[in-house]
PDB file as gemmi writes it, atoms N, CA and C in Angstrom:
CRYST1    1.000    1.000    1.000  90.00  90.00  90.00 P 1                      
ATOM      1  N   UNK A   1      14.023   3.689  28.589  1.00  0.00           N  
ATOM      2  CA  UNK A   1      13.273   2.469  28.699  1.00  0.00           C  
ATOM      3  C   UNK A   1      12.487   2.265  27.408  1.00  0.00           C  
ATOM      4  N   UNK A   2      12.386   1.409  27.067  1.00  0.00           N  
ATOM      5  CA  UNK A   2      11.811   0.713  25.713  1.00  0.00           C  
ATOM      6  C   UNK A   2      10.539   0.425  26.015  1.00  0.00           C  
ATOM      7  N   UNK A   3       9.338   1.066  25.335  1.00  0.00           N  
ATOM      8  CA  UNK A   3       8.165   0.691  25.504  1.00  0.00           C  
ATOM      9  C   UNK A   3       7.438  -0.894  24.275  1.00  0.00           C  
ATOM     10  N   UNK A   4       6.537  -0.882  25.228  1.00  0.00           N  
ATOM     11  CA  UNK A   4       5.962  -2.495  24.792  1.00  0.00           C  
ATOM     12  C   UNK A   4       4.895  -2.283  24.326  1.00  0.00           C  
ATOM     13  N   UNK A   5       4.679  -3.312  22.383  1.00  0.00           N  
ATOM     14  CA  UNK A   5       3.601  -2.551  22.269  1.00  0.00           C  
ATOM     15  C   UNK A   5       2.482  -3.159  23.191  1.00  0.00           C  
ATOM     16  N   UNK A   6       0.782  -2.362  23.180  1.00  0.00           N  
ATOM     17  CA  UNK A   6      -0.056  -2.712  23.782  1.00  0.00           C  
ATOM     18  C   UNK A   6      -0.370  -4.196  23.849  1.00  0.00           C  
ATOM     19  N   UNK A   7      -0.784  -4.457  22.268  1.00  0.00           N  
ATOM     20  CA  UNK A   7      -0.970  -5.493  21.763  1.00  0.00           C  
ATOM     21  C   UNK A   7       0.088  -5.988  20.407  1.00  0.00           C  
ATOM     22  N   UNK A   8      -0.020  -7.458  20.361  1.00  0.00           N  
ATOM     23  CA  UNK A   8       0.949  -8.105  19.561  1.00  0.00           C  
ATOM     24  C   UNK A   8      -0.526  -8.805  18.141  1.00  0.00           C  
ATOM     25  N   UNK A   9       0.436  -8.735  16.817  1.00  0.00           N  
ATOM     26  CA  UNK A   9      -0.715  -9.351  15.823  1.00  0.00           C  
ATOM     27  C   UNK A   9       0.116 -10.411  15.032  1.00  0.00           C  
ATOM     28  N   UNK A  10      -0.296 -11.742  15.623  1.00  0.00           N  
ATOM     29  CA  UNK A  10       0.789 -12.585  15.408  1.00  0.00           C  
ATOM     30  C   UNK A  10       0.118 -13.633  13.828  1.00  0.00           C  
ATOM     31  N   UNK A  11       1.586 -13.764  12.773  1.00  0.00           N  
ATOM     32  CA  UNK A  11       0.832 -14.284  11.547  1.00  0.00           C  
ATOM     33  C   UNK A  11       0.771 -15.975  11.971  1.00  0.00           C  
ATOM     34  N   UNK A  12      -0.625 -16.186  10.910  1.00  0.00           N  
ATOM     35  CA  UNK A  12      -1.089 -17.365  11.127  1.00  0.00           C  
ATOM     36  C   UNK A  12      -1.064 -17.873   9.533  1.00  0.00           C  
ATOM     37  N   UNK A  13      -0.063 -18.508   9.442  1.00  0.00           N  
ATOM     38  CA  UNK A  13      -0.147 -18.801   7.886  1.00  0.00           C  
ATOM     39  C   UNK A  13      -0.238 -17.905   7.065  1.00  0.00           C  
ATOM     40  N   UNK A  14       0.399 -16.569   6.781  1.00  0.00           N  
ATOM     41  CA  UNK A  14       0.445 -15.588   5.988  1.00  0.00           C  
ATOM     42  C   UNK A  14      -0.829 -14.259   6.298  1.00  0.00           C  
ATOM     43  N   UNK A  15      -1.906 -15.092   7.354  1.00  0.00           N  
ATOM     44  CA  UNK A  15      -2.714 -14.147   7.520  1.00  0.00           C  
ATOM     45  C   UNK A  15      -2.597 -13.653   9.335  1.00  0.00           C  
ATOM     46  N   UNK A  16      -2.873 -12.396   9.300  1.00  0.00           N  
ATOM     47  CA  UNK A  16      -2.208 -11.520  10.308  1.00  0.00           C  
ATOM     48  C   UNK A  16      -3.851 -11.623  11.187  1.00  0.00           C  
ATOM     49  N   UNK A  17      -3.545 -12.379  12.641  1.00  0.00           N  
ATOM     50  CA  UNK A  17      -4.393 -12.384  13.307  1.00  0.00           C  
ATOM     51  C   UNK A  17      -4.269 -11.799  14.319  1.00  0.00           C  
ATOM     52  N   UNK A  18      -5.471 -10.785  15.385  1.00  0.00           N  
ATOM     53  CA  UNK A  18      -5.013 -10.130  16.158  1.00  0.00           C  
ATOM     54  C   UNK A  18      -5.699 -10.469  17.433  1.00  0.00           C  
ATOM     55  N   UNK A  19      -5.107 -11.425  17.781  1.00  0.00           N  
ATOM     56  CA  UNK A  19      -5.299 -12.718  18.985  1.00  0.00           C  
ATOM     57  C   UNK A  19      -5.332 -11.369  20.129  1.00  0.00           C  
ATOM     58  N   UNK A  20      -4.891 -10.876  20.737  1.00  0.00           N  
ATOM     59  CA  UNK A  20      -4.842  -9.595  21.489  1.00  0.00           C  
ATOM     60  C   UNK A  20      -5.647  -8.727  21.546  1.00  0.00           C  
ATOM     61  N   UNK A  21      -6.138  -8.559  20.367  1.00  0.00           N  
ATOM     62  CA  UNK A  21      -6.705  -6.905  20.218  1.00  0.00           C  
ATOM     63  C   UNK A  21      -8.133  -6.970  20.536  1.00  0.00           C  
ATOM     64  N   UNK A  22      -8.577  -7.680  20.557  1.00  0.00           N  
ATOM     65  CA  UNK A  22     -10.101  -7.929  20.646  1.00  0.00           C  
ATOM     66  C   UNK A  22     -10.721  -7.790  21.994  1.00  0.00           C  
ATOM     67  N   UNK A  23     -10.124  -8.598  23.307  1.00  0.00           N  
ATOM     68  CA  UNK A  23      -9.988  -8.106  24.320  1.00  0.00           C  
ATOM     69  C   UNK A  23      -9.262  -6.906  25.046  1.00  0.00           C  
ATOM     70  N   UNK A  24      -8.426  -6.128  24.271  1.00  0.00           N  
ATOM     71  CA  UNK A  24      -7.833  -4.930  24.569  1.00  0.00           C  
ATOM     72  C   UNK A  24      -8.738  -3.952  24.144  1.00  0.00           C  
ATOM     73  N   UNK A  25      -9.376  -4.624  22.829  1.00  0.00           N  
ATOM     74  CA  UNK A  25     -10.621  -3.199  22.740  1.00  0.00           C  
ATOM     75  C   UNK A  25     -11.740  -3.358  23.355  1.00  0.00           C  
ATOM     76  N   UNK A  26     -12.161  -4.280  23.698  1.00  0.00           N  
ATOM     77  CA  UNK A  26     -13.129  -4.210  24.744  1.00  0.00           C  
ATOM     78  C   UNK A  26     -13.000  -3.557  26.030  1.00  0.00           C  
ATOM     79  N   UNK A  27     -11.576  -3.647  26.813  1.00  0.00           N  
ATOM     80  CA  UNK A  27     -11.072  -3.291  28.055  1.00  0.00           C  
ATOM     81  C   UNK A  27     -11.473  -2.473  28.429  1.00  0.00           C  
ATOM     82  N   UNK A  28     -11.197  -1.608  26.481  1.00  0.00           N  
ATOM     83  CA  UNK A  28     -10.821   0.025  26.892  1.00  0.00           C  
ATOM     84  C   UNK A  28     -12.273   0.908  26.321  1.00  0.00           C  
ATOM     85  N   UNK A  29     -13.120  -0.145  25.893  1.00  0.00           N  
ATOM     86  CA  UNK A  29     -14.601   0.565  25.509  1.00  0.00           C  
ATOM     87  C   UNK A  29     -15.057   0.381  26.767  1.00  0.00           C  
ATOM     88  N   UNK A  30     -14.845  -0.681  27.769  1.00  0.00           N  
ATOM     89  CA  UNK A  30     -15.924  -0.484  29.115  1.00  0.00           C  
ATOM     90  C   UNK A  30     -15.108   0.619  30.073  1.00  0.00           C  
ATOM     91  N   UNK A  31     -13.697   0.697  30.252  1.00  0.00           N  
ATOM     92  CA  UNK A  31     -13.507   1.921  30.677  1.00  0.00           C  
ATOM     93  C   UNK A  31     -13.439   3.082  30.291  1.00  0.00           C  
ATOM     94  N   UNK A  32     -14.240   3.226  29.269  1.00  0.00           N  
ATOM     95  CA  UNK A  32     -14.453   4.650  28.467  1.00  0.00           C  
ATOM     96  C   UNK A  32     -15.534   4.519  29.403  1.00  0.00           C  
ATOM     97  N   UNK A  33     -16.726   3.976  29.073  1.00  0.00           N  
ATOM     98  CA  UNK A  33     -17.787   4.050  29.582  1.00  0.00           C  
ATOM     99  C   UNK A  33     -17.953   4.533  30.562  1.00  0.00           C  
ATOM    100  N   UNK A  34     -17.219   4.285  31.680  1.00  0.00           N  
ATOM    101  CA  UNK A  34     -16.814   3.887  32.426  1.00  0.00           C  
ATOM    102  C   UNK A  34     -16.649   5.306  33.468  1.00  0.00           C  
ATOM    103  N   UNK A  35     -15.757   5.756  32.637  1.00  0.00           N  
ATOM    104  CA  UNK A  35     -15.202   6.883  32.886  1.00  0.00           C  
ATOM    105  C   UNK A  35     -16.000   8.334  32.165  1.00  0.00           C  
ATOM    106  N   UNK A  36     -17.203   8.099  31.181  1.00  0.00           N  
ATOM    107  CA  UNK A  36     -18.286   8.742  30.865  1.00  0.00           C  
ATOM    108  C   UNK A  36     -19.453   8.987  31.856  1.00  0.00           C  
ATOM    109  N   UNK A  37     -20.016   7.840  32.891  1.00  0.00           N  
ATOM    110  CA  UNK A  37     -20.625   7.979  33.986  1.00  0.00           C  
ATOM    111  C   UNK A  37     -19.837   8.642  34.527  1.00  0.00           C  
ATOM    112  N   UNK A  38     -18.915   8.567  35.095  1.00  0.00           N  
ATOM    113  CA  UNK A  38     -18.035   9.522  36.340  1.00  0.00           C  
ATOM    114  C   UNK A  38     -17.816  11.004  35.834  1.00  0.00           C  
ATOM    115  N   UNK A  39     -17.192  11.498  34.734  1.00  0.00           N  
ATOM    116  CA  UNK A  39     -17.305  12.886  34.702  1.00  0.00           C  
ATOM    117  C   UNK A  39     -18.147  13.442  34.221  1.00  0.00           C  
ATOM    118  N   UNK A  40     -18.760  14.139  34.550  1.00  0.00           N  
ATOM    119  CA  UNK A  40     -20.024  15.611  34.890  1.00  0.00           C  
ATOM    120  C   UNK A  40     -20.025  15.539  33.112  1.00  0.00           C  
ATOM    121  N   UNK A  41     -20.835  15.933  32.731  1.00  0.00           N  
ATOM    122  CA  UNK A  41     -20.536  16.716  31.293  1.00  0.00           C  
ATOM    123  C   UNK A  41     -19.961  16.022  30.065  1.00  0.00           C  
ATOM    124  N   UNK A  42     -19.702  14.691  30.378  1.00  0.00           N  
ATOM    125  CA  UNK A  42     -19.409  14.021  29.444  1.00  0.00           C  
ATOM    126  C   UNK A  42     -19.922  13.775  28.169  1.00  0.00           C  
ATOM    127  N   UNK A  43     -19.931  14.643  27.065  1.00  0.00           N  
ATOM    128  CA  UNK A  43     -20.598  14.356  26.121  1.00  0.00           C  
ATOM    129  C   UNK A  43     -20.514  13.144  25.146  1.00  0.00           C  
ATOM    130  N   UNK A  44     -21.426  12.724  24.663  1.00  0.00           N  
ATOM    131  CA  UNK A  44     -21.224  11.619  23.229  1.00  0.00           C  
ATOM    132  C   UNK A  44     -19.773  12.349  22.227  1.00  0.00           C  
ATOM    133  N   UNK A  45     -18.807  11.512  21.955  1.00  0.00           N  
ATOM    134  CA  UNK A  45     -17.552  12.290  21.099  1.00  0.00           C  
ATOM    135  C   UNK A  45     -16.678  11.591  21.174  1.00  0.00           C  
ATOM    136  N   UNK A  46     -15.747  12.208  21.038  1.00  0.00           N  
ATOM    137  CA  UNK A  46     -14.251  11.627  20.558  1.00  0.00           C  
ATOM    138  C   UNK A  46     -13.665  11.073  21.810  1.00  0.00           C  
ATOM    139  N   UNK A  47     -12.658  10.369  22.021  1.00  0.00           N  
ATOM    140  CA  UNK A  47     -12.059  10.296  23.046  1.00  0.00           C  
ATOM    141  C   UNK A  47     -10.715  11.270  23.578  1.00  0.00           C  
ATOM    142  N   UNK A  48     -10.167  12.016  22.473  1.00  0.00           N  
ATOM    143  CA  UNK A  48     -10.120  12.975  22.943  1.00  0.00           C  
ATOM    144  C   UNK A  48     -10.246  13.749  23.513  1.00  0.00           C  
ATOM    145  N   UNK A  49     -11.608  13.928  23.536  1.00  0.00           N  
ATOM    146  CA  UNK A  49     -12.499  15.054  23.711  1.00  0.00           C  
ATOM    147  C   UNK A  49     -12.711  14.413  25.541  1.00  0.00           C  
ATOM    148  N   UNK A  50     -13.037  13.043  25.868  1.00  0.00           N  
ATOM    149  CA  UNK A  50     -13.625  12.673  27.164  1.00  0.00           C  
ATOM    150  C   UNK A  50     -12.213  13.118  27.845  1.00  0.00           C  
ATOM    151  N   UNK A  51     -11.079  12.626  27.129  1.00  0.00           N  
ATOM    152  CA  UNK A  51      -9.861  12.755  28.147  1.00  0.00           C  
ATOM    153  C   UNK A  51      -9.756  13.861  28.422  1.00  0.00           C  
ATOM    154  N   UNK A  52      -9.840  15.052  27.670  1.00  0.00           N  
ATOM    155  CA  UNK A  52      -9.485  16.383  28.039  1.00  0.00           C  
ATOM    156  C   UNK A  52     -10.827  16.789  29.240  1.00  0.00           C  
ATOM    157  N   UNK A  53     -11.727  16.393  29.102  1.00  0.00           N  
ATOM    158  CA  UNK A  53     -12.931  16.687  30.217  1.00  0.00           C  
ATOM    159  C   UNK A  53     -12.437  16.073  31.409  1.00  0.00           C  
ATOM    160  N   UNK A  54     -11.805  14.849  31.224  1.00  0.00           N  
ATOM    161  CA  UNK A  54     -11.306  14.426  32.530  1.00  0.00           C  
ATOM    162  C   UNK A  54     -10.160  15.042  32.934  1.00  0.00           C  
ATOM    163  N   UNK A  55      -9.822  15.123  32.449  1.00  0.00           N  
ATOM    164  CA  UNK A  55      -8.501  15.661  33.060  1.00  0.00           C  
ATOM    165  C   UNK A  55      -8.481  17.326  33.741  1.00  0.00           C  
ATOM    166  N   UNK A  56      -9.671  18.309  33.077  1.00  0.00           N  
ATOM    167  CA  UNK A  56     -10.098  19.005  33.765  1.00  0.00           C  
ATOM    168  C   UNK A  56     -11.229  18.930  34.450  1.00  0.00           C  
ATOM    169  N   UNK A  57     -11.636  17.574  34.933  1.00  0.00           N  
ATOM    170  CA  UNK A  57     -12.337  17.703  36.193  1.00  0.00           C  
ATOM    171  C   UNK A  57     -11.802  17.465  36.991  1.00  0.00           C  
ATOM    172  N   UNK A  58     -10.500  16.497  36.879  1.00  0.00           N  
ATOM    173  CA  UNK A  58      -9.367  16.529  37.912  1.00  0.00           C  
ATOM    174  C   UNK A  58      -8.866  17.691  38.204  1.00  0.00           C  
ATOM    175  N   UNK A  59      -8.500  18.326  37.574  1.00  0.00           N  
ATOM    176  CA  UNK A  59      -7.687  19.548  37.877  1.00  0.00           C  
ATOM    177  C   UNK A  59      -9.353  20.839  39.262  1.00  0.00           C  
ATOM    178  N   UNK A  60     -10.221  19.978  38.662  1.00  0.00           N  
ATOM    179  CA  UNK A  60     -11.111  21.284  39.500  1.00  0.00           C  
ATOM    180  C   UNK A  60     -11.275  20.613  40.960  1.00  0.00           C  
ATOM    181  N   UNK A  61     -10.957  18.949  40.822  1.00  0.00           N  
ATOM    182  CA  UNK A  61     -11.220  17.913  42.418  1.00  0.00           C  
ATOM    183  C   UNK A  61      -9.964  18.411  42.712  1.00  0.00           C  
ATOM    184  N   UNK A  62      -9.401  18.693  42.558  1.00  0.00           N  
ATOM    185  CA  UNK A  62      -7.952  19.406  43.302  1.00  0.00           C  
ATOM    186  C   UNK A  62      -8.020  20.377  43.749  1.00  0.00           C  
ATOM    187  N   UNK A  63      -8.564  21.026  42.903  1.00  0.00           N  
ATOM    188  CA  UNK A  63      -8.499  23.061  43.598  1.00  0.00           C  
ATOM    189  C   UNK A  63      -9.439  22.783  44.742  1.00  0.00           C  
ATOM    190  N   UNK A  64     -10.489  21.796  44.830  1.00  0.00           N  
ATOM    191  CA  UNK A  64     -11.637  21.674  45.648  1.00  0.00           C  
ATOM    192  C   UNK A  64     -11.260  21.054  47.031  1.00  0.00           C  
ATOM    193  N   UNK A  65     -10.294  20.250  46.915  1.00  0.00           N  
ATOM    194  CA  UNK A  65      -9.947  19.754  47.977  1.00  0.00           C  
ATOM    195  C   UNK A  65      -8.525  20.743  48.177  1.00  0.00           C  
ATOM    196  N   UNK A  66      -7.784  20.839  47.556  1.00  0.00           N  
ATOM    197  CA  UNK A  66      -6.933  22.137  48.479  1.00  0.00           C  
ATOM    198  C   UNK A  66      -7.780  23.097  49.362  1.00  0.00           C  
ATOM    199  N   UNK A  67      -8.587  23.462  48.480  1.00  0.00           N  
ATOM    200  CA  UNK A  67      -9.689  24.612  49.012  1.00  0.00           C  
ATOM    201  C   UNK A  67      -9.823  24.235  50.801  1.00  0.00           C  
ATOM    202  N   UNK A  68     -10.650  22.944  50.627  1.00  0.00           N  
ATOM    203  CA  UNK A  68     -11.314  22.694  51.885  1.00  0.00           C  
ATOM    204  C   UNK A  68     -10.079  22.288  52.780  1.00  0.00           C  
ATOM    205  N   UNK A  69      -8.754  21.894  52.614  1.00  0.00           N  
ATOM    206  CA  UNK A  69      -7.774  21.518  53.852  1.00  0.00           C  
ATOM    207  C   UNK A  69      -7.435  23.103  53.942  1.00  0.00           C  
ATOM    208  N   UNK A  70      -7.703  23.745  53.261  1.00  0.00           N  
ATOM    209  CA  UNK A  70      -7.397  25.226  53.832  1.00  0.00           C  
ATOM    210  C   UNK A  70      -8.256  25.709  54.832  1.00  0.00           C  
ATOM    211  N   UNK A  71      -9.161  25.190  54.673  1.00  0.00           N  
ATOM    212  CA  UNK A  71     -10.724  25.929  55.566  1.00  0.00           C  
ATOM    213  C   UNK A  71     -10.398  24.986  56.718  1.00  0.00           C  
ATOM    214  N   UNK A  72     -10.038  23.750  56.549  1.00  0.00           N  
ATOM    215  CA  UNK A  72     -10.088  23.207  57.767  1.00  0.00           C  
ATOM    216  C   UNK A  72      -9.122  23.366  58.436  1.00  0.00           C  
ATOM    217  N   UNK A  73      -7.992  23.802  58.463  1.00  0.00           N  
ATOM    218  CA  UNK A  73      -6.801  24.696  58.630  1.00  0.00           C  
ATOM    219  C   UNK A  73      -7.383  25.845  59.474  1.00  0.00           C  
ATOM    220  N   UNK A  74      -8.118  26.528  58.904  1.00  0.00           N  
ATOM    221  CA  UNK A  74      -8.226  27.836  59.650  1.00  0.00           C  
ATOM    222  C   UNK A  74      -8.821  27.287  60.915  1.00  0.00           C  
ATOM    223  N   UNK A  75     -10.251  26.728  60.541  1.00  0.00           N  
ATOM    224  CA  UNK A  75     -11.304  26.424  61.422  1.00  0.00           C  
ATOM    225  C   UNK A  75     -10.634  25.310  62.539  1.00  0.00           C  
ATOM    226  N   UNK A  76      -9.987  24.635  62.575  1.00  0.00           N  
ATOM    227  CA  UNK A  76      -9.490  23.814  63.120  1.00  0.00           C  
ATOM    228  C   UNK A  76     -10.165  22.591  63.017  1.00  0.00           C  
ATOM    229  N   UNK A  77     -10.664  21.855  61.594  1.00  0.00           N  
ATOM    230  CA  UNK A  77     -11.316  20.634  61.488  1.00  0.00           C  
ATOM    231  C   UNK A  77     -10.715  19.659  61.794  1.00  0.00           C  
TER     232      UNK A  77                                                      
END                                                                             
């Protein structure tokens, strides 16, 4: 499958305007934000850096909820 780019920068008389991008970077600065309130520990940094925090706080809401359908398993919740 052929991917699409995000955004398109379409010329306007020889000069390259990026009719798209302006609202695509906004999108993705309020769901940074966004996603900085929600995980624990989120420091000021790279975005790199937030994705890899998220992605292991996912990985720990998982072990956490396996955890507990196990307990409720035993216990009969």
């Amino acid at each position: 499958m052929k991917r699409r780019p995000m955004f398109t920068v379409r010329k306007n008389k020889g000069v390259a305007s990026s009719v798209h991008r302006k609202p695509l970077q906004h999108m993705v600065q309020r769901r940074l934000r966004e996603l900085k309130k929600i995980v624990p520990d989120a420091h000021e940094g790279d975005v790199d850096v937030l994705l890899r925090q998220t992605a292991e706080y996912i990985c720990i809401l998982e072990l956490k909820v396996a955890v507990l359908r196990k307990l409720a398993a035993i216990y009969g919740a």
